[in-house]
PAPA-12334 format. One line per field, with one value per residue (C-alpha): residue in three letters; x, y, z. Coordinates in steps of 0.5 Angstrom, whole numbers, plus 500, padded with zeros to 3 digits. Example, Ala and Ser with C-alpha at 12.3 -4.5 7.8 and 13.67 -1.06 7.14 Angstrom:
2
resn: c(ALA	SER)
u: c(525	527)
v: c(491	498)
w: c(516	514)
This chain:
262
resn: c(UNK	UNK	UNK	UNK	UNK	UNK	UNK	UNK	UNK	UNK	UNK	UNK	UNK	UNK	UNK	UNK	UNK	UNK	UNK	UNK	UNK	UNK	UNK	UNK	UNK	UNK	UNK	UNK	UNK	UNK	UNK	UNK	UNK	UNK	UNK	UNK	UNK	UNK	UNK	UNK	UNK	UNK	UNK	UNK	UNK	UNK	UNK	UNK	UNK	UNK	UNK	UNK	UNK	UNK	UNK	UNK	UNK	UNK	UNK	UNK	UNK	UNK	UNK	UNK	UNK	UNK	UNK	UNK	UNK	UNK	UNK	UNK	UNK	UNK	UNK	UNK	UNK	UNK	UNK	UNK	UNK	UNK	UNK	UNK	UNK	UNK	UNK	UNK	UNK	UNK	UNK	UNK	UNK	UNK	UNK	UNK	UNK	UNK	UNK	UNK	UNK	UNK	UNK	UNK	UNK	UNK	UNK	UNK	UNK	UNK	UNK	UNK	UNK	UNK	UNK	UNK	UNK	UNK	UNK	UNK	UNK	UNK	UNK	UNK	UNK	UNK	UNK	UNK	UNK	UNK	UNK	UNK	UNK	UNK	UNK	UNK	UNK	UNK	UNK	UNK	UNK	UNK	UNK	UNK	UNK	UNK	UNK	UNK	UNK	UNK	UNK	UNK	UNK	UNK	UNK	UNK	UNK	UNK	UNK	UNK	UNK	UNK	UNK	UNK	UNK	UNK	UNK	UNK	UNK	UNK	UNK	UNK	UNK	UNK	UNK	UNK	UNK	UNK	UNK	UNK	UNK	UNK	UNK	UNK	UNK	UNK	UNK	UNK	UNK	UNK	UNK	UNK	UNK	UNK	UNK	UNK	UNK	UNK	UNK	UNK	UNK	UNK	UNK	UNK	UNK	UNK	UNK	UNK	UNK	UNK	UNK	UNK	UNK	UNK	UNK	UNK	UNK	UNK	UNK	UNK	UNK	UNK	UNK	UNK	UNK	UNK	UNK	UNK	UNK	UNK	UNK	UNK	UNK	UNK	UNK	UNK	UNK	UNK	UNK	UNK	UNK	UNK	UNK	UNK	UNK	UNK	UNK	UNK	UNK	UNK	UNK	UNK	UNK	UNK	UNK	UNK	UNK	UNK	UNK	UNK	UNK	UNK)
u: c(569	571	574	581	583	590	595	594	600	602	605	607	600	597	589	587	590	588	581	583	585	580	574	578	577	569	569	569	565	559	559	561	558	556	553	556	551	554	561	560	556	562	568	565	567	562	559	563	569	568	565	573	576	571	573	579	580	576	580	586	583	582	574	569	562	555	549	550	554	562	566	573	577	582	586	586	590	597	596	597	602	607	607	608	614	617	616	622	619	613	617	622	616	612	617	617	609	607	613	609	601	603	606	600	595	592	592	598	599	603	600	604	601	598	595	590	589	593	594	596	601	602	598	598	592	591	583	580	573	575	569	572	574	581	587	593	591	585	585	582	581	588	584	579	585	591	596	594	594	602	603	600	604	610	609	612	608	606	604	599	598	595	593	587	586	582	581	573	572	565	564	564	562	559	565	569	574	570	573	580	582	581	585	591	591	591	596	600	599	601	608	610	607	610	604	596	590	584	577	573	572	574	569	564	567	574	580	587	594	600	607	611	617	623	628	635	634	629	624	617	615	610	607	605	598	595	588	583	575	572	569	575	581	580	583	589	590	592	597	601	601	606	612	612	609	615	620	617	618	625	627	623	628	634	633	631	637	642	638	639	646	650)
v: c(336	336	343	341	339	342	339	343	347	347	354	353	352	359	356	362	360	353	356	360	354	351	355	356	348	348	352	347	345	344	349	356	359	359	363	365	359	354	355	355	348	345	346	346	352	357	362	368	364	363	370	372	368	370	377	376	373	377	384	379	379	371	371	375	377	378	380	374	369	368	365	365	369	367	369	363	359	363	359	352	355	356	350	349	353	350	343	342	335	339	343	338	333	337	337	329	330	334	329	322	327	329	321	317	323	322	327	325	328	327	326	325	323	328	323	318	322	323	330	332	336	337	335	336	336	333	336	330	328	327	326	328	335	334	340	341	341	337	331	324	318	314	306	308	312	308	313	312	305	306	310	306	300	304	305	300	295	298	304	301	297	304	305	299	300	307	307	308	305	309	307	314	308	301	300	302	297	296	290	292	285	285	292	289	284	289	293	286	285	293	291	285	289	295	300	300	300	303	302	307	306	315	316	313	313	315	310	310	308	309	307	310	315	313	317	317	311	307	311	311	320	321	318	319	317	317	318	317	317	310	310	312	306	300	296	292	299	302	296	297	305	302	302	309	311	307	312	318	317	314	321	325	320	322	329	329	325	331	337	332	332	327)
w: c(374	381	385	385	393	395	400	406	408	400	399	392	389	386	386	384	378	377	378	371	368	370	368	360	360	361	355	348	341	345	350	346	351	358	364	370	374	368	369	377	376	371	374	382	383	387	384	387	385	378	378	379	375	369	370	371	364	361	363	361	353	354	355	352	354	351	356	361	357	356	351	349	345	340	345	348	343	345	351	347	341	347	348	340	339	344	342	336	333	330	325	324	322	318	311	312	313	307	303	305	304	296	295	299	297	304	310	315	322	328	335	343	348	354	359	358	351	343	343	334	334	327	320	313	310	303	301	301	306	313	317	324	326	326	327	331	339	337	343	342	347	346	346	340	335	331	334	340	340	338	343	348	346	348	355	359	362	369	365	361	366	370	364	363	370	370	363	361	355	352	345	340	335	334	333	338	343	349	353	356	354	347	347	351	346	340	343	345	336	335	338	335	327	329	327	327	323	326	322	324	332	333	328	323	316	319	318	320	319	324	326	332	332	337	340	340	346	343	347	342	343	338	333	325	321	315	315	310	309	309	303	300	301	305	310	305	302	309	310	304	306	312	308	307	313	317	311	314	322	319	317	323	328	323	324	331	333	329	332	339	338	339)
């Protein structure tokens, strides 16, 4: 992670609380905890900067500290919940997501897309075996997931064309896309069908349907998803799941588009 850089003479720009943000992102699943020298080293920041800022956060309630190690407290998830109870499309998808999960049997969710990233914003869980740690705020790399391939499809075509050009393609299994020119042509493919299967390429053992959600306009806002345990449903079971997939993001457009008015 970089030490942001500022515009000189932008008086608007609080960096003080960029730096806050920034070390809050240093922590994750695989850095629960992290000294002073660790957090410094993450995010680029010196030492006596990123001291103010974890103390700063810890007298706010957002950290916590034991001995020379800090962490973040559940406090933390208010920051993305904001974000939550503003978006209206969650609470109006999750009825057509819990009806699709008790007719399929499968976790269904809903993800946009924040950047280079799909970002789940809600999800119905049905209990079965999924082999990925997935729940709403979790993040994932557009190219290797089924949502993200439908949301990529929806850019126009010099926003995918950025896209491809600072993608960085790691393979988070044996399976994961790694040419952009066969990613250009799933997502051309994903296009014309209108939805997409992914065979564990996010995770081993995962696979995963997805069709797009469209505004008022046309304009592809989100995405929804079945996904299943690899062991469990193969590929042509996912396909004939498509129907019923397009159904459910029929009926969230109907009612986004009664919410949006006319």
């Amino acid at each position: 992670m970089e030490l942001l850089e500022v515009e000189p003479g932008d008086t608007d720009f609080v960096q003080s609380l960029a730096r806050g943000l920034e070390v809050i992102k240093v922590f994750d699943a695989d850095h629960p905890s992290r000294s002073l020298s660790d957090v410094a080293r993450a995010t680029g920041l010196s030492r006596a900067a990123a001291r103010r800022s974890l103390l700063t956060l810890l007298k706010l309630g957002y950290v916590r500290s034991e001995g020379t190690l800090f962490g973040l407290t559940p406090k933390t998830l208010e920051l993305g919940h904001a974000y939550l109870r503003a978006l209206s499309t969650p609470q109006i998808a999750e009825p057509h997501l819990k009806d699709l999960m008790h007719d399929v049997h499968e976790t269904t969710a809903l993800s946009v897309l924040d950047g280079d990233h799909v970002v789940h914003v809600a999800r119905v869980p049905a209990g079965g075996v999924i082999t990925v740690a997935i729940n709403v705020g979790s993040r994932f790399p557009a190219y290797a997931t089924a949502m993200g391939r439908v949301l990529l499809a929806g850019l126009d075509e010099d926003e995918f064309q950025g896209y491809l050009g600072r993608v960085d393609l790691q393979p988070l299994t044996d399976r994961t896309v790694r040419d952009t020119g066969e990613l250009r042509t799933i997502i051309e493919s994903v296009r014309d069908s209108g939805f997409c299967v992914a065979d564990q390429e996010l995770n081993q053992g995962l696979r995963a349907v997805a069709v797009p959600v469209r505004n008022r306009s046309g304009v592809v806002i989100a995405a929804a998803n079945v996904a299943v345990g690899a062991g469990m449903r193969g590929l042509d079971e996912l396909r004939a799941m498509v129907p019923r997939l397009q159904a459910c993001a029929a009926g969230i457009e109907a009612d986004l588009h009664l919410v949006a008015g006319p």
